[in-house]
C-alpha positions as CSV (number, residue, x, y, z in Angstrom):
1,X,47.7,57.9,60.1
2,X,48.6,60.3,57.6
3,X,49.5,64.2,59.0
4,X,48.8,65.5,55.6
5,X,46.9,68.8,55.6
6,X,43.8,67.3,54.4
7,X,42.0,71.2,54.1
8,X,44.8,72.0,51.9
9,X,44.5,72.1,48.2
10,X,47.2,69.7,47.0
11,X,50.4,71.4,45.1
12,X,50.6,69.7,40.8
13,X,54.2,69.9,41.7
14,X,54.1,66.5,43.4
15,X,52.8,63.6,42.1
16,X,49.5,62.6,44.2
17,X,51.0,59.0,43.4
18,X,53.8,59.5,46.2
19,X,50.6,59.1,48.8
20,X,51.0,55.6,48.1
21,X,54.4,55.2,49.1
22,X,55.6,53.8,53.1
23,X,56.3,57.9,53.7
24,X,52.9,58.9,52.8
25,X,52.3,59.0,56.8
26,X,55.2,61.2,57.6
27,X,54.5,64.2,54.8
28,X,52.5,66.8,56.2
29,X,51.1,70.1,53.6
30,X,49.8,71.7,56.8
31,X,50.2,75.2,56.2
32,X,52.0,76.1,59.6
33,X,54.4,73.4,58.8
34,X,55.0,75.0,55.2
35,X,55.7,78.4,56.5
36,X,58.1,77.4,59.4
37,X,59.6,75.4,56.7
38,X,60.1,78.6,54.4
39,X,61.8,80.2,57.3
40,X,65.7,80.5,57.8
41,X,68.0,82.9,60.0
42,X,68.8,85.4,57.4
43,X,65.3,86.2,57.1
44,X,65.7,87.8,53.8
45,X,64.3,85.4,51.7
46,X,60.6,84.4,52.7
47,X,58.3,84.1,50.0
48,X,59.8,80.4,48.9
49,X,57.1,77.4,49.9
50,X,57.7,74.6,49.5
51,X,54.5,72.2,48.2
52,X,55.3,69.6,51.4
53,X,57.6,68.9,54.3
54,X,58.7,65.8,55.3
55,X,59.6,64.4,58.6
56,X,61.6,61.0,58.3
57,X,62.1,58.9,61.7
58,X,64.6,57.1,59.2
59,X,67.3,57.5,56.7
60,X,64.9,55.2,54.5
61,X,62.1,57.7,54.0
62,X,65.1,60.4,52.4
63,X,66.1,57.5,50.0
64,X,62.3,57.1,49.4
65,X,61.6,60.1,48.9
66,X,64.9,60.9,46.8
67,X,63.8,58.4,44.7
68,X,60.4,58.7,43.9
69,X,61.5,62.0,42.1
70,X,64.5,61.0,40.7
71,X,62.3,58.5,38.7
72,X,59.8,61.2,37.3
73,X,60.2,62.7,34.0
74,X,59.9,66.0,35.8
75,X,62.0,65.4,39.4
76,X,60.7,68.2,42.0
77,X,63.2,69.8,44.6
78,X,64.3,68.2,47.6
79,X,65.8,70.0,49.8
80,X,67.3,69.1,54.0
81,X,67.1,71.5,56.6
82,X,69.1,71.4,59.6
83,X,68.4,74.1,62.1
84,X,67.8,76.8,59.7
85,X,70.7,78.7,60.0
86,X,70.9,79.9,55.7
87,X,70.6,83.6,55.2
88,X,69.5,83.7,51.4
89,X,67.6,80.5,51.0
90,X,69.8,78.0,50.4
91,X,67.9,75.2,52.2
92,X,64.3,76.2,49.9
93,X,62.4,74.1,48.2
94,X,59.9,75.8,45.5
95,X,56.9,73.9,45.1
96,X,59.2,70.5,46.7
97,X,59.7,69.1,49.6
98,X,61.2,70.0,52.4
99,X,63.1,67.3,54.6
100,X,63.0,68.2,58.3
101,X,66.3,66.3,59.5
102,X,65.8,67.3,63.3
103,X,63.0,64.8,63.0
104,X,65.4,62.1,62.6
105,X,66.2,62.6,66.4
106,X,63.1,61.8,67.5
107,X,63.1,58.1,66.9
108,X,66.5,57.7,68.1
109,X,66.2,54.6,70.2
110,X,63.6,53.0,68.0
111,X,65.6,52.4,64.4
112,X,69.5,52.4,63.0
113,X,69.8,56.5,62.9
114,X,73.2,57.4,64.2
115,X,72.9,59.7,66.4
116,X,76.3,60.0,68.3
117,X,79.0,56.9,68.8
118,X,82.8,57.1,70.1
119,X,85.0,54.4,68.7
120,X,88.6,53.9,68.4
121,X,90.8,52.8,65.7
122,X,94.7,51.5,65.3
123,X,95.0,54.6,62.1
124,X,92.5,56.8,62.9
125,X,92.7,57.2,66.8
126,X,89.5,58.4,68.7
127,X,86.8,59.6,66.1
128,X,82.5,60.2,66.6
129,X,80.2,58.7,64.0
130,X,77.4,61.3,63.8
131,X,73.8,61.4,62.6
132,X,73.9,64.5,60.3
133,X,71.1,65.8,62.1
134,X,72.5,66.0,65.0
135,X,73.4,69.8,66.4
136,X,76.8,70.3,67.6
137,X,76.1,71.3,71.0
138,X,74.8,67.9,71.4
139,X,78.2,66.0,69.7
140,X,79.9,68.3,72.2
141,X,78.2,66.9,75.2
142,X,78.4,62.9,74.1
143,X,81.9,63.1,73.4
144,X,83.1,64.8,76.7
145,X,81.6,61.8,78.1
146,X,84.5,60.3,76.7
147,X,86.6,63.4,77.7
148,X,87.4,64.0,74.2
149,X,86.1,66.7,71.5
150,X,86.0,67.3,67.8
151,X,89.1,69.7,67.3
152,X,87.3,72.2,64.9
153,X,84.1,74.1,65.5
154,X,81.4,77.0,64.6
155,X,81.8,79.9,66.9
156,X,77.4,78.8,67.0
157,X,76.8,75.0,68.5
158,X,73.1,74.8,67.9
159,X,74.1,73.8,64.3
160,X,73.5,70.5,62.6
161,X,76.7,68.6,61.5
162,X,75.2,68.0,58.0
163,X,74.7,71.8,57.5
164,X,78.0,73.1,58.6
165,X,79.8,70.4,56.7
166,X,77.8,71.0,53.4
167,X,79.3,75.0,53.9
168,X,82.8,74.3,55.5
169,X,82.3,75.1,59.2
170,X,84.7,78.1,59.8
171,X,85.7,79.6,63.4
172,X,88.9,80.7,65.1
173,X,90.3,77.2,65.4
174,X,90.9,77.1,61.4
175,X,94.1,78.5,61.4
176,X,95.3,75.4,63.3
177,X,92.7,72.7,62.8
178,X,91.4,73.9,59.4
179,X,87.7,74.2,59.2
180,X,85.6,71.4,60.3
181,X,85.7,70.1,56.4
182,X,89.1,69.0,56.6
183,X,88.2,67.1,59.9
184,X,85.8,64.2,58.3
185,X,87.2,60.6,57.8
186,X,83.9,59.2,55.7
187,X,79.9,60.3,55.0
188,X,77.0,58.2,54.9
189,X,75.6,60.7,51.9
190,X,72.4,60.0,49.8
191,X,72.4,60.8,46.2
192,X,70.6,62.7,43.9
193,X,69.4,59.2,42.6
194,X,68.3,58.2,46.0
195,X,71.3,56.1,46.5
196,X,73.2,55.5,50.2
197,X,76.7,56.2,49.5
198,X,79.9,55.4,51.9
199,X,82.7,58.0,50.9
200,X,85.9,59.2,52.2
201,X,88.8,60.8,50.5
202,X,89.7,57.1,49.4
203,X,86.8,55.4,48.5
204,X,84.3,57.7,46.0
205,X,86.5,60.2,46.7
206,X,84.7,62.6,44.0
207,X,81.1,62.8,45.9
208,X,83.3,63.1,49.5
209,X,85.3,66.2,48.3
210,X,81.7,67.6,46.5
211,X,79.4,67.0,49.2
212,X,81.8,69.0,51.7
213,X,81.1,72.7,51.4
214,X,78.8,71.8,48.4
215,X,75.9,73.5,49.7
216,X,73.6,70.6,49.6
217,X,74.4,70.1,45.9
218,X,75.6,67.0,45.4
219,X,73.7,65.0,48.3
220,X,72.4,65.1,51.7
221,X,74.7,63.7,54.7
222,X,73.4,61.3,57.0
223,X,76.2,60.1,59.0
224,X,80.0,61.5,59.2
225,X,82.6,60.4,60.9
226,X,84.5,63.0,62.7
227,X,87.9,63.7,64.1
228,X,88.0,63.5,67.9
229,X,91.1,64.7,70.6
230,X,91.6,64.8,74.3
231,X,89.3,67.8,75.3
232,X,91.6,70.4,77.8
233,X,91.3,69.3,81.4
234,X,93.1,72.1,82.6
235,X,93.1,75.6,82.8
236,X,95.9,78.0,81.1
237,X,97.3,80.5,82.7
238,X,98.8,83.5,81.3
239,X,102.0,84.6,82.3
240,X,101.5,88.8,83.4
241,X,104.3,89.4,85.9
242,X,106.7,91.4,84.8
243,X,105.1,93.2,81.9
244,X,104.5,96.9,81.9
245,X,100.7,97.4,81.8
246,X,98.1,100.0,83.3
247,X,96.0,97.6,86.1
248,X,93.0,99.1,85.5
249,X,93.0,98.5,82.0
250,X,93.5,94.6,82.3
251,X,90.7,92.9,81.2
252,X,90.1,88.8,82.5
253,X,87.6,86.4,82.0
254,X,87.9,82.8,83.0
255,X,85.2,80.3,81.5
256,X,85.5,76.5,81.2
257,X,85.9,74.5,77.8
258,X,82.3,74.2,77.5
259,X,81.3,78.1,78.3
260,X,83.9,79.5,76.0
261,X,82.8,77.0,72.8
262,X,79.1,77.9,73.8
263,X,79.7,81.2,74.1
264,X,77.3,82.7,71.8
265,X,74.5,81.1,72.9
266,X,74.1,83.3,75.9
267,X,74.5,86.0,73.4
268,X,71.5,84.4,71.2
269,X,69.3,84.3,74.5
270,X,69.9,87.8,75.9
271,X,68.6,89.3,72.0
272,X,65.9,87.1,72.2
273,X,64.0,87.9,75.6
274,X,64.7,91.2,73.9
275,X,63.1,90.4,70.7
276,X,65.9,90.9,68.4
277,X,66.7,87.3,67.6
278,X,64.4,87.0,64.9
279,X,65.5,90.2,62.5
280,X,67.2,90.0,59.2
281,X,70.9,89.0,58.8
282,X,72.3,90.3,56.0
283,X,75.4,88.7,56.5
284,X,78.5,88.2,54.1
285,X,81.4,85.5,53.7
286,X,84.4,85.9,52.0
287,X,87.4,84.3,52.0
288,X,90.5,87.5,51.2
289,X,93.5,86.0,50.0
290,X,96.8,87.3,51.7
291,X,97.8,88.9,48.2
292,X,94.7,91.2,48.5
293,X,94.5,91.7,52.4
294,X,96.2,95.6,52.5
295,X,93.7,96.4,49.5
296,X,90.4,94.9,51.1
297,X,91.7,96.8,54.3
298,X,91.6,100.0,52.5
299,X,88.4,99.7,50.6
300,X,85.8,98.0,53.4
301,X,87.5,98.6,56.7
302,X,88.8,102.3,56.0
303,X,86.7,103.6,53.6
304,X,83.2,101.8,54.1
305,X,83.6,101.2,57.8
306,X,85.5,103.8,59.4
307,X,84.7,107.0,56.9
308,X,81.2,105.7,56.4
309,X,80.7,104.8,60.3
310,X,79.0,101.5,59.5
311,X,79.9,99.7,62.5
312,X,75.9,98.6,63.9
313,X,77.6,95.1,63.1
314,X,79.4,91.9,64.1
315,X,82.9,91.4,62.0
316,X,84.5,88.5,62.4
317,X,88.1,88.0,60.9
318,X,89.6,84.5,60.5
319,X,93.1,84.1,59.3
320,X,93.7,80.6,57.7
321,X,96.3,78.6,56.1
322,X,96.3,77.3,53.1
323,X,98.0,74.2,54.4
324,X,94.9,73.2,56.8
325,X,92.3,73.4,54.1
């Protein structure tokens, strides 16, 4: 039974012919689903609708789908969304369609989607194939079933792989690690032709070094297979004895593995009982190279932050090496 919004007046921008394909069933124009589909976290960008959404229990229905408007003299958009997390609309999709890749989960046990499997290999020790829709938290919690962990991670878990790896994936364990781009072995990625391509730095090495950090550009991830090591099992200590230090200065919290890599999301549930999950974030990358740190210091952190008092913000700094990108 089809969940298209049959009250809805039907968008030129899509063929009507694409009712007679297998995913007819699985598109839905029902104006809810439109608007939380024009929704991200930055909140800054909301006028963009898309003219469907679709919600694919199968990698199938995204080659489908790829491919019925790769073949049309005029293609429409095509966009996947994760969990939302853009701040200027990257994952949009004027007058397209919007693929909905948490939906992928739901069918888990009932076709070939990924999801999450451990393996072990001679050359690349323990590694995770992953569904790309799949949210880190939950990678997190599979793996340590295993007692073992992707090395590299967002400071935020409730993430899809497929998103962070089509930015980079950038937190404090870069400097060592590098960011979770530099952590993939191979993608499953399907191409703007509506082709399922295998890649890895190897094999079609071109669409593997696009697709991560491309921004959705170049294809949409549906499987990637990710570097695993031993999670901690023990807690670290820090040496204090013997230093010089005021007592009732010393700060010390002690959280587990799991508490410190989830950390935020206590953070994101405290602002939202209050209501203050769901404002705009304005928020801004960059990446400073060593050769311009002193002169970035002077111009945003003295003279816009300090002399300006604009500190109602989060800034987070990441040092990183070259070497580990």
């Amino acid at each position: 039974m089809s969940i298209l919004g049959k009250l809805n007046p039907w968008n030129p921008s899509i063929p009507y012919e694409i009712l007679s394909l297998n995913i007819s069933s699985k598109l839905s124009t029902n104006a809810h689903a439109i608007k939380e589909s024009s929704k991200d976290f930055g909140k800054i960008i909301q006028e963009i609708l898309p003219a469907a959404v679709l919600y694919p229990s199968c990698v199938n229905d995204i080659i489908d789908l790829i491919q019925f408007s790769h073949d049309l003299s005029v293609p429409f958009h095509v966009a996947a969304k994760g969990h939302g997390h853009s701040i200027r609309g990257q994952a949009m999709a004027k007058n397209g369609v919007i693929v909905e890749m948490s939906s992928l989960n739901n069918n888990i046990n009932n076709n070939e989607n990924c999801g999450v499997r451990v393996s072990w290999d001679s050359g690349l020790g323990f590694y995770a194939d992953v569904g790309g829709e799949q949210l880190w938290i939950d990678v997190l919690r599979s793996t340590l079933e295993y007692g073992l962990a992707p090395v590299s991670w967002t400071d935020y878990l409730y993430l899809t792989v497929g998103g962070t790896l089509s930015n980079a994936g950038i937190s404090g364990q870069t400097f060592r690690y590098g960011p979770q781009i530099s952590n993939v072995h191979e993608m499953d990625v399907i191409t703007g032709k509506g082709e399922l391509v295998t890649c890895s730095k190897d094999m079609n090495s071109e669409l593997f070094f696009g697709v991560l950090g491309g921004l959705g550009q170049f294809g949409i991830i549906t499987r990637a297979r990710i570097v695993l090591d031993k999670a901690p099992t023990r807690e670290l200590k820090k040496l204090v004895k013997g230093l010089k230090y005021l007592g009732g200065f010393m700060f010390k919290k002690d959280v587990s593995f799991v508490e410190f890599l989830n950390r935020v999301r206590s953070g994101e549930l405290e602002l939202q009982s209050k209501g203050k999950w769901d404002v705009p974030h304005p928020w801004l990358n960059l990446f400073v190279p060593k050769s311009s740190i002193m002169h970035f210091h002077a111009a945003v952190f003295v003279d816009i932050i300090l002399r300006q008092n604009k500190t109602t913000g989060p800034i987070l700094v990441y040092p990183t090496s070259r070497k580990r990108v």
